[in-house]
C-alpha positions as CSV (number, residue, x, y, z in Angstrom):
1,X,120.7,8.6,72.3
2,X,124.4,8.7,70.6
3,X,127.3,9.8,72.4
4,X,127.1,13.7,71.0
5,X,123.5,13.8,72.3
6,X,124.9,12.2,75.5
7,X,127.6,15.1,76.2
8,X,125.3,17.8,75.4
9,X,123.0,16.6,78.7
10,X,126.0,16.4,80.6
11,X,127.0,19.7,80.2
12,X,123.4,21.0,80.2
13,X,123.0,19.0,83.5
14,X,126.2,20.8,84.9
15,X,125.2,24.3,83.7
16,X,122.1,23.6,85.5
17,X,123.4,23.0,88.7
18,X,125.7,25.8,88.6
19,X,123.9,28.3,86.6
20,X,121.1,28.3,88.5
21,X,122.6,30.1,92.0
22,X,124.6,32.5,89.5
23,X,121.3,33.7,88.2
24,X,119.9,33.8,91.6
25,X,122.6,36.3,92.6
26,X,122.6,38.0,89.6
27,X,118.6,38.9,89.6
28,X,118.4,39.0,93.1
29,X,121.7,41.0,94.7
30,X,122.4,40.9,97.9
31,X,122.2,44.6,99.7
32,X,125.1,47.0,99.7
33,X,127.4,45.8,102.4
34,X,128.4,48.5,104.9
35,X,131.2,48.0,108.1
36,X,130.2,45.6,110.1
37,X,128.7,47.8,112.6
38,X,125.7,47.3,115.1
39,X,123.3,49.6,116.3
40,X,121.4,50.5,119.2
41,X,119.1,52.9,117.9
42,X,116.1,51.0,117.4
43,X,114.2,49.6,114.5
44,X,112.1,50.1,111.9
45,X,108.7,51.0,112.3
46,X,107.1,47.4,111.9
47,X,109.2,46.3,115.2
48,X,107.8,48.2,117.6
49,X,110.2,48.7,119.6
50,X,111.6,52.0,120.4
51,X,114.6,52.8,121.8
52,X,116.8,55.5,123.6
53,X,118.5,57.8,121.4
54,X,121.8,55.9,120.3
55,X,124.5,57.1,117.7
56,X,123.4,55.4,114.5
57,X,126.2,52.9,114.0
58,X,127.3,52.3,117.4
59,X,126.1,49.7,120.3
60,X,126.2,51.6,123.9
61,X,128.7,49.3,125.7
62,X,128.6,48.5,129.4
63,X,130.4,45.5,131.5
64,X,131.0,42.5,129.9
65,X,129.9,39.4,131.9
66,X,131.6,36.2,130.8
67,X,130.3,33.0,130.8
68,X,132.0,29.3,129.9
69,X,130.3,26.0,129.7
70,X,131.8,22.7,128.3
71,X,130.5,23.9,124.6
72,X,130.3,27.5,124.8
73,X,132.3,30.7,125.7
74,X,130.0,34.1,126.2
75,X,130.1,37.3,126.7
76,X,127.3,39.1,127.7
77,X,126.7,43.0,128.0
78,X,125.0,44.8,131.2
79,X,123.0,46.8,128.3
80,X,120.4,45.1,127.4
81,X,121.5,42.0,128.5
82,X,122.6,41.2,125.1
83,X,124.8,37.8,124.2
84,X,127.9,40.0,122.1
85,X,129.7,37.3,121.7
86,X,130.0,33.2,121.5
87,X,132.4,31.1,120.6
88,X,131.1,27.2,120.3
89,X,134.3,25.6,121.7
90,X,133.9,22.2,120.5
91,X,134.3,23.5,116.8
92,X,137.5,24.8,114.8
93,X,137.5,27.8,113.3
94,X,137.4,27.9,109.5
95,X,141.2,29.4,109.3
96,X,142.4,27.4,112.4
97,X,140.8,24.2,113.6
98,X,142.9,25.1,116.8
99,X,140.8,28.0,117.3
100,X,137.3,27.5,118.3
101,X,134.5,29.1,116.0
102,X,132.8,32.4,116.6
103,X,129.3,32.5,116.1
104,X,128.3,35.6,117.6
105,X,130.0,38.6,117.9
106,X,130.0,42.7,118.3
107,X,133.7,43.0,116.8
108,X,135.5,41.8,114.0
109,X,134.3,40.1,110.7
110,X,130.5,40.5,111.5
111,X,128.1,42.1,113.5
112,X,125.9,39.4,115.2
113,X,124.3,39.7,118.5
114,X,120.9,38.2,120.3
115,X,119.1,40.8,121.8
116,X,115.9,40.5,124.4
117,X,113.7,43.2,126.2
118,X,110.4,44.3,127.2
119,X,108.0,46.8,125.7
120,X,105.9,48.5,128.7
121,X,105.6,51.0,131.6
122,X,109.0,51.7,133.0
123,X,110.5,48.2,131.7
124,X,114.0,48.2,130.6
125,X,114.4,47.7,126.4
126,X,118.1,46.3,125.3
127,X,119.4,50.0,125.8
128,X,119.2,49.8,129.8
129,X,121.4,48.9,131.9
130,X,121.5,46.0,133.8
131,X,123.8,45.6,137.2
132,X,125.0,41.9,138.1
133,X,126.7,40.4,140.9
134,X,129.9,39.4,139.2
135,X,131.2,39.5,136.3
136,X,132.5,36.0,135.1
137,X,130.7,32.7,135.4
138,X,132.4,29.0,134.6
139,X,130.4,25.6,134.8
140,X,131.5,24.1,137.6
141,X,132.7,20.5,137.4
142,X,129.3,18.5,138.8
143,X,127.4,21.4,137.7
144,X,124.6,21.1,135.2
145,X,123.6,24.7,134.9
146,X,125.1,27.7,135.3
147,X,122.8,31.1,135.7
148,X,123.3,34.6,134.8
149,X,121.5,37.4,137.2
150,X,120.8,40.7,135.5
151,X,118.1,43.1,137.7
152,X,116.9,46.3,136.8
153,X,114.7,48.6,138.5
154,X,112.5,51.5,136.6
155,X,112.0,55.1,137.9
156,X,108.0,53.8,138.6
157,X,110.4,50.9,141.2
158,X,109.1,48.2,138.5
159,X,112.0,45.5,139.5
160,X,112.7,43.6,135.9
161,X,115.0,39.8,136.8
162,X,116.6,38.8,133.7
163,X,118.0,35.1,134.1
164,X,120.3,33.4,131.2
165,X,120.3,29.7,131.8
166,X,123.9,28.4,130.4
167,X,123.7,24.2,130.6
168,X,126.0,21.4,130.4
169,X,126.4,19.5,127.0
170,X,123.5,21.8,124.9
171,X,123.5,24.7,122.6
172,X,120.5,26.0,124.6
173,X,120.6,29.1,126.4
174,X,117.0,30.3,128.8
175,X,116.2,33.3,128.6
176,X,113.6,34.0,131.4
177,X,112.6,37.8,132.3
178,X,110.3,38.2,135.3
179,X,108.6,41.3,135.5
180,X,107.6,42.0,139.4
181,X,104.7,45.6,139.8
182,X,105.7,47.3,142.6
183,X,103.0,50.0,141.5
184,X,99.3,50.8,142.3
185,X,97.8,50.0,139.0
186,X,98.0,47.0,136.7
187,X,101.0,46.3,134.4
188,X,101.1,45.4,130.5
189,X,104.3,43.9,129.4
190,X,105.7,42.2,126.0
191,X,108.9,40.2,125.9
192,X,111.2,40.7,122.5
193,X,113.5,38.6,121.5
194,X,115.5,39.1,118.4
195,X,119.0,38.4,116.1
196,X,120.8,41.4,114.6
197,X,123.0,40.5,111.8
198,X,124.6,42.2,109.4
199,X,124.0,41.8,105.6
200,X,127.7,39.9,104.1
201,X,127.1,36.3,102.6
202,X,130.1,34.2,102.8
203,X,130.1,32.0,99.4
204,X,131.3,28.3,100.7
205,X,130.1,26.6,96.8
206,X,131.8,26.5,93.6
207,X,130.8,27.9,90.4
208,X,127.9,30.5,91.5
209,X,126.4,27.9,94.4
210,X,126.4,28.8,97.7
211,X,124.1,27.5,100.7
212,X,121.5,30.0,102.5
213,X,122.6,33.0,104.4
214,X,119.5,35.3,106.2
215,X,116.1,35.1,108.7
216,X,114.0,32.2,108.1
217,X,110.6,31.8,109.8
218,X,109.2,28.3,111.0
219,X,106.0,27.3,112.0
220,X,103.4,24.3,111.5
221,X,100.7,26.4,109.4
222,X,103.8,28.4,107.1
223,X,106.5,25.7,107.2
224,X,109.9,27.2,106.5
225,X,110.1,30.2,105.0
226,X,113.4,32.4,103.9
227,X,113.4,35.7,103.6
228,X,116.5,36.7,102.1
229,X,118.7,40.1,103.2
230,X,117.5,41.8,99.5
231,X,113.9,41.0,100.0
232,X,113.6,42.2,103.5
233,X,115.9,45.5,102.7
234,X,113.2,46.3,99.7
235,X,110.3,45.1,102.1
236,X,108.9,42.2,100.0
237,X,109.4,39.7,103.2
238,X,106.7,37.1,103.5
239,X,106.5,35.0,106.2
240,X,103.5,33.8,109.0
241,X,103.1,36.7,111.2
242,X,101.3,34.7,114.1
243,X,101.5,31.5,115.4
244,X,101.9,29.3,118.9
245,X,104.8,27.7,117.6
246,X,107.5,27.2,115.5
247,X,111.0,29.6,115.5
248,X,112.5,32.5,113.9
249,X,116.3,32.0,113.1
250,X,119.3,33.8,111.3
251,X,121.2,31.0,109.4
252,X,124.1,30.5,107.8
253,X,126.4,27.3,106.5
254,X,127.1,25.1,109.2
255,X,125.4,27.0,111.9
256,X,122.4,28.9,113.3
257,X,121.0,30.8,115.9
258,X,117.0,30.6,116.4
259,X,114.6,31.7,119.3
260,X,112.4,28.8,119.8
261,X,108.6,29.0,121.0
262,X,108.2,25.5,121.7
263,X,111.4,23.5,122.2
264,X,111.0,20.0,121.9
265,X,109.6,18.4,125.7
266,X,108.4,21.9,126.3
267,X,105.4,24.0,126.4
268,X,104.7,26.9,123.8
269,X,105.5,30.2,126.0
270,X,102.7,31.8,123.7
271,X,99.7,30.3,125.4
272,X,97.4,31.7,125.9
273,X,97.4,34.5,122.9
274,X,100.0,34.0,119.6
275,X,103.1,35.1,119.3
276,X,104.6,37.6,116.5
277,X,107.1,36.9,114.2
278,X,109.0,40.1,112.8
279,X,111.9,40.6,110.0
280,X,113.0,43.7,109.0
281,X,116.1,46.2,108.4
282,X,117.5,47.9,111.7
283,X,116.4,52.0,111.4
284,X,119.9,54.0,110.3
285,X,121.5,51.5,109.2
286,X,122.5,50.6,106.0
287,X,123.3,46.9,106.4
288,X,121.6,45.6,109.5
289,X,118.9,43.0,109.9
290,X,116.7,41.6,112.4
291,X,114.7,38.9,113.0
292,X,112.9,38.2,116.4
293,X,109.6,37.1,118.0
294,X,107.1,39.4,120.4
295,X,105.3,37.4,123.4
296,X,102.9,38.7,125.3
297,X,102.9,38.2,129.3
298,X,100.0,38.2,131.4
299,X,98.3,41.6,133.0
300,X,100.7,41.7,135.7
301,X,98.9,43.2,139.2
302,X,100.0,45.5,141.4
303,X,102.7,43.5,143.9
304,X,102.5,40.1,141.9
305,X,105.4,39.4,139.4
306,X,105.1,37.5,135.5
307,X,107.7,35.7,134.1
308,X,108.1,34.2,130.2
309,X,111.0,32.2,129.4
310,X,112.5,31.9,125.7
311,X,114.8,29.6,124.3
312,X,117.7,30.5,122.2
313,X,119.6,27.6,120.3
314,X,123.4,28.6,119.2
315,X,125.0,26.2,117.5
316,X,126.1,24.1,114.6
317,X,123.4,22.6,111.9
318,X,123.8,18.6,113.0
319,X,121.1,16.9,112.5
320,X,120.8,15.0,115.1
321,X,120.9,18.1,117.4
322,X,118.5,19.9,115.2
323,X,116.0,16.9,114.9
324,X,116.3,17.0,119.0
325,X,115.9,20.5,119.7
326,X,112.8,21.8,118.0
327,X,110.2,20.6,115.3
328,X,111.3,21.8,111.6
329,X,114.6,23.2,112.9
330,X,116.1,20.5,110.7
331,X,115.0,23.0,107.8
332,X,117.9,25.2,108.6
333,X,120.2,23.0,107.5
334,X,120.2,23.7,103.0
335,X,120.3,21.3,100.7
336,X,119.4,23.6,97.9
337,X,116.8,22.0,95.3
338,X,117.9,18.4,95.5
339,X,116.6,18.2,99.4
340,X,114.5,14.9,98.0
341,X,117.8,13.3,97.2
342,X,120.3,14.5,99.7
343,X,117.8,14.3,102.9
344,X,117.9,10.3,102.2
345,X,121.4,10.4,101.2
346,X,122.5,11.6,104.5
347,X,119.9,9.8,106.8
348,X,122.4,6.6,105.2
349,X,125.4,8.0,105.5
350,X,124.9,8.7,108.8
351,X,123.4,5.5,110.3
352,X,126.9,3.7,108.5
353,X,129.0,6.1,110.3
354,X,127.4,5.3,113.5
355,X,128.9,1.9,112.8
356,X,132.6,2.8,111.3
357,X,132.9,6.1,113.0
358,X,134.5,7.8,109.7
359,X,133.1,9.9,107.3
360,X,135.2,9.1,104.8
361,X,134.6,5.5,104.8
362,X,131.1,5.6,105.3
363,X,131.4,7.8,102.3
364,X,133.1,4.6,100.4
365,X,130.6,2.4,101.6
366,X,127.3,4.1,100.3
367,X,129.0,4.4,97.1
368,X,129.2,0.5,97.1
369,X,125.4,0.1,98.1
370,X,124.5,2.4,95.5
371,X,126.3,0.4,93.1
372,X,124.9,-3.0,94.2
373,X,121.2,-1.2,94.2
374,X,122.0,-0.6,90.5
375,X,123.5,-3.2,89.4
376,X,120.6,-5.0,87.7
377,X,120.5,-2.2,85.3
378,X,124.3,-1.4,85.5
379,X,124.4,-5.4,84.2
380,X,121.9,-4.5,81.0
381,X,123.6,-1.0,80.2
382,X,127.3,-2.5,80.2
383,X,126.1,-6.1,78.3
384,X,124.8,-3.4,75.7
385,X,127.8,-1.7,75.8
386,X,130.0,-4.9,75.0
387,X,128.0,-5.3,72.3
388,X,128.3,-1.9,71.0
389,X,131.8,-2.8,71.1
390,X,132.2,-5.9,69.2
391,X,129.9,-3.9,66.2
392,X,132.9,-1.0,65.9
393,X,134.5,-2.8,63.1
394,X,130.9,-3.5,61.1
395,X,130.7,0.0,61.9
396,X,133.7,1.3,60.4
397,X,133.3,-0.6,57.4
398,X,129.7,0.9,56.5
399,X,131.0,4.4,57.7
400,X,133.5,3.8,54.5
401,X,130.7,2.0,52.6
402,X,128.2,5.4,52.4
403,X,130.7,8.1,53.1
404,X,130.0,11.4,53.2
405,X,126.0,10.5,53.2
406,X,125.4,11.0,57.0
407,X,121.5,10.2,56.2
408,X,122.1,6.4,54.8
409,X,124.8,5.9,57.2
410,X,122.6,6.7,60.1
411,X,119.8,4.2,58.5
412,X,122.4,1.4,58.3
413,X,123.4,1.8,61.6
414,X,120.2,1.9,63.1
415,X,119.1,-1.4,61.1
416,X,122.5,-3.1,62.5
417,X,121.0,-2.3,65.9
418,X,117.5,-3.6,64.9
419,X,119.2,-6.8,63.6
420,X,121.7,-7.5,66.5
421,X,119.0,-6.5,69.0
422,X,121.5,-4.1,70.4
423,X,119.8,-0.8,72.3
424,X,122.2,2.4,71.8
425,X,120.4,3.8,74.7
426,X,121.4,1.6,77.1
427,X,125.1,2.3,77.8
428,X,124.1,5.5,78.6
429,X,121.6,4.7,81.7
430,X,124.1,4.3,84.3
431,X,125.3,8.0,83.8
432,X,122.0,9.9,83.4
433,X,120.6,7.9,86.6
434,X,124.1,8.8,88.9
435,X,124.0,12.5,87.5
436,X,121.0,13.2,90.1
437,X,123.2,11.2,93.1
438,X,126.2,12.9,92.2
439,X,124.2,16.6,92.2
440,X,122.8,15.6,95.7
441,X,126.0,14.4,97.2
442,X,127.5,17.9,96.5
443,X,124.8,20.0,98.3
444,X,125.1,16.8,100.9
445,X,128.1,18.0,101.6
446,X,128.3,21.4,101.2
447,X,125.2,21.4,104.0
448,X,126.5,18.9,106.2
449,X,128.6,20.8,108.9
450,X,129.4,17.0,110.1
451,X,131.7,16.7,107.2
452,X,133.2,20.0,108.5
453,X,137.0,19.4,109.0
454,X,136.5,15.7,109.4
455,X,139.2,13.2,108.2
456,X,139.4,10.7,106.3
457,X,142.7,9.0,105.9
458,X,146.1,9.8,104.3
459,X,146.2,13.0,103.3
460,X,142.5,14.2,103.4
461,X,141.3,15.5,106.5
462,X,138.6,17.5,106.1
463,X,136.2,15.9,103.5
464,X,134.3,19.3,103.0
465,X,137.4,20.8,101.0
466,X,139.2,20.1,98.0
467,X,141.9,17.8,98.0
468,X,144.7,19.3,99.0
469,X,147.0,18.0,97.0
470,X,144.8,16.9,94.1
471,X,145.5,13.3,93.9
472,X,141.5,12.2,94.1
473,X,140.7,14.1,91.0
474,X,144.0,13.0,89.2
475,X,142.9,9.1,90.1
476,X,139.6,10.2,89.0
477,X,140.9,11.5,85.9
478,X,142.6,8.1,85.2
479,X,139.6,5.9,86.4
480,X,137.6,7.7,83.7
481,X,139.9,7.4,80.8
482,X,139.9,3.6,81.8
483,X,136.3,3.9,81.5
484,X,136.4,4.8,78.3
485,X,138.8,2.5,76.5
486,X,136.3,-0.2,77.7
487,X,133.5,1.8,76.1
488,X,132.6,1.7,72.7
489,X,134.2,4.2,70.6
490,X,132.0,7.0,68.4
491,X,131.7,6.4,65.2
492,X,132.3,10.2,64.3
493,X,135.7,11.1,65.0
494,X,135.4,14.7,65.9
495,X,132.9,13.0,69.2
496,X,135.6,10.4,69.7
497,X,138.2,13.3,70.0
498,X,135.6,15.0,72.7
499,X,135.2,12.2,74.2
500,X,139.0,12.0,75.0
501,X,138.6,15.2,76.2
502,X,136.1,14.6,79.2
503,X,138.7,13.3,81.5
504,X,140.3,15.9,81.5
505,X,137.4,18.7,81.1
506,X,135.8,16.9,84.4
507,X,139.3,16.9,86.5
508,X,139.8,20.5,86.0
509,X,136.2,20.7,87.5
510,X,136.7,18.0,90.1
511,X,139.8,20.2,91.4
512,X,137.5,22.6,93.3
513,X,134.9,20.0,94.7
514,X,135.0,18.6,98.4
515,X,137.4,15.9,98.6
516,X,134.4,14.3,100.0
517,X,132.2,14.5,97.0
518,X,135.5,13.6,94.4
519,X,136.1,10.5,96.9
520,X,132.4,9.1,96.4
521,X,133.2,9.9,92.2
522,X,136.7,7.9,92.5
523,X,134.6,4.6,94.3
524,X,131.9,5.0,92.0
525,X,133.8,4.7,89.0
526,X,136.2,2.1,90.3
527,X,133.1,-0.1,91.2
528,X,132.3,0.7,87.4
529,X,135.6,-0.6,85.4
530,X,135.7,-3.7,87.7
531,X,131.8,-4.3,87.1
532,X,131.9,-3.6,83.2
533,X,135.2,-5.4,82.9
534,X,133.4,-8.5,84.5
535,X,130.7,-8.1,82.8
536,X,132.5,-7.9,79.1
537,X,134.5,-11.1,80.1
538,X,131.7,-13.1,80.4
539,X,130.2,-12.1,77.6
540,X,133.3,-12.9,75.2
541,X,133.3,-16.4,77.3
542,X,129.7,-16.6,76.4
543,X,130.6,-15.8,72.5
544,X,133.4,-18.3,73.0
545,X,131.1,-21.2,74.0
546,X,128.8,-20.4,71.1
547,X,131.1,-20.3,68.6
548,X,132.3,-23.8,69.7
């Protein structure tokens, strides 16, 4: 492979990475936003769950409760019961890492609420009104749990509890709603439990990329399965309708919000019969979307009370969280196409941070490792290099020896090679094999929300954007034009002239990446000059020696 053939799958390598999410969009648009608006008026028909006549575009409002653990501020609305609002206190907001970050909310940017009720006799759906014994709740110091009391009581005097668990150091909320018959006859009653978001995708990538926004369906027999805002609004969703397990989720980058059938240490609230997974678009509305879960609870008798109990996880995509919350919930968290490569990647980079406690430098030191993992075949591709390099001159001369006869010249070369046992394929090994690391180390980081607003040192301190002030992908810049005056020049001057170009071609792109993604480029080609430096040395020592 010569160096022309060499740029060509560089830039073919780049367009692929961030052509592909531009075609994506471009074939498969998002839905026409709309204001951020919510609605009470039901859904559509494949719900199943009616609801009391509500103006489309509005949510019926009633008291707000508030509720603040260690980790989470709430509000919640005595209609429906409905969780409005949630801030995760722990985490910065993405204008003002003063601020905490607001995941759900009924105002504002976005429309995002978690809604529960019950389908049956008399039962109230999340349009009635709940009454509550006060209005504000704050975990204690000593406390481990906070509760939230809602009651309602039907015109047939069906009493309905609803309790929302709030606990110390988790992203958990219970849900538990306890159904108790006060009438003559038996009582049928299913539990809902759904998100309601609205349609906007925020674009955190570069260049077309961006991480997944929309419902997504797990269980054991499906695995994870998105169904994007577009599919579900032309209803082409596709997804495991039944199952004893698993979770249905909104997500978005960093964070997510998924009602959980079996968390992990707990039983499956579906026993005995399945549960029922549903997506769809809210009825008149033009830019709402729900996804939720229907579970059955047993034929309740007349004087004896049912109870189910769901679990709602609100909070940011860390993996150890995730991994420790619910089977597959991991999944949430997108790494795009190159999961195979940034899974691994991060499962490294996380047990070395456990050790330095800096993202940055664990950053610096899985570059190293990767170096010293390659370096048996970094050793071969730079010895082949240096002697590439000591050729140039017998180059040159039978450049001027054939001229203008590209065919001959070619030939010549290629005998020189033959003769010199020289392999013009291997300088270019070390860059084809980090072009797949470097591609997983950018949706590494665009995923990972523990890179979110962490520091480095210096000036960066928050790996997940761009340098602030540039200076990694100037140093970059520098590092690679140092890489190539210990290359071997092209024999073609118009690919030498492109090859001067690169530094500054790849700079201009390195200006938008994460600071933490142009820090692990910097290292790596650092690591490089010093290695092929080294190596070149001791190969003009070794010509020296053999001379003599």
């Amino acid at each position: 492979m010569d160096t022309k053939r060499l740029i060509i799958f560089i830039v073919l390598s780049f367009g692929i990475l961030f052509g592909w999410q531009t075609w994506m969009e471009k074939n498969n648009p998002q839905p026409k936003l709309a204001s951020a608006v919510a609605t009470a008026s039901g859904v559509s028909t494949a719900s199943g769950v009616a609801a009391a006549p509500v103006p489309a575009g509005t949510l019926a409002k009633g008291q707000v409760i508030t509720v603040e653990t260690d980790l989470l501020r709430a509000e919640i609305n005595t209609v429906g019961g409905d969780i409005r609002y949630l801030e995760l206190l722990k985490i910065g907001a993405t204008d003002d890492p003063k601020k905490p970050f607001v995941l759900l909310q009924d105002r504002g940017q976005h429309t995002y609420v978690a809604q529960s009720g019950l389908k049956g006799d008399g039962l109230p759906d999340h349009t009635a009104v709940f009454t509550a014994a006060q209005t504000s709740y704050k975990l204690a110091e000593g406390q481990d749990a906070v509760d939230v009391k809602l009651e309602y009581t039907g015109q047939n005097g069906v009493k309905t509890t609803k309790v929302l668990t709030f606990k110390r150091g988790s992203y958990l909320v219970n849900v538990s709603q306890q159904v108790t018959n006060s009438t003559d006859k038996p009582l049928a009653a299913t539990g809902y439990y759904r998100l309601i978001r609205d349609g906007k995708v925020e674009n955190p990538g570069m260049f077309g990329t961006h991480t997944y926004t929309g419902p997504a369906v797990y269980t054991e027999a499906g695995k994870f399965q998105k169904n994007d805002f577009s599919a579900i609004a032309k209803g082409e969703e596709k997804y495991v309708k039944t199952s004893k397990d698993g979770w249905v989720a909104m997500v978005q980058h960093y964070f997510v919000s998924a009602w959980l059938l079996n968390p992990i240490g707990q039983q499956s609230v579906c026993a005995p019969n399945d549960c029922r997974f549903e997506l769809g678009k809210i009825a008149n509305s033009d830019n709402l979307f729900y996804a939720g879960t229907l579970v059955d609870l047993p034929q309740i008798a007349p004087g004896a009370s049912q109870s189910k109990a769901m679990s709602l996880y609100l909070g940011p995509q860390e993996t150890k969280i995730l991994d420790a919350t619910a089977v597959g919930l991991d999944l949430a968290k997108d790494y795009g196409m190159f999961a195979i490569f940034s899974k691994p990647l991060f499962w490294l980079l996380d047990k070395i941070h456990a050790v330095v406690g800096n993202w940055g430098w664990a950053i610096v030191i899985v570059t190293l490792l990767i170096k010293a993992a390659f370096y048996p075949l970094s050793n071969a591709s730079y010895r082949s290099m240096a002697k590439m390099r000591k050729l140039t001159p017998r180059m040159e001369a039978l450049k001027e020896r054939f001229g203008d006869d590209k065919m001959k010249f070619q030939q010549a070369v290629m005998e020189m090679y033959k003769t010199e046992k020289v392999n013009p394929l291997g300088g270019c090994l070390p860059i084809l094999i980090q072009i797949p690391v470097f591609i997983a180390f950018y949706w590494m980081l665009i995923a990972a929300v523990e890179m979110r607003q962490a520091p480095w040192a210096f000036w960066i301190t928050d790996l997940s954007v761009k340098d602030p002030y540039y200076i990694l992908p100037v140093i970059y810049a520098v590092s690679m034009y140092v890489q190539q005056l210990l290359s071997p020049p092209p024999p073609d001057p118009m690919q030498a002239k492109m090859m001067k170009m690169m530094p500054v071609v790849f700079s201009v792109f390195f200006l938008f990446f994460p600071s933490g993604l142009v820090l692990y480029w910097v290292v790596n080609n650092l690591v490089s000059i010093a290695q092929q430096w080294w190596i070149t040395h001791r190969i003009e020592q070794e010509d020296k020696k053999a001379a003599a």
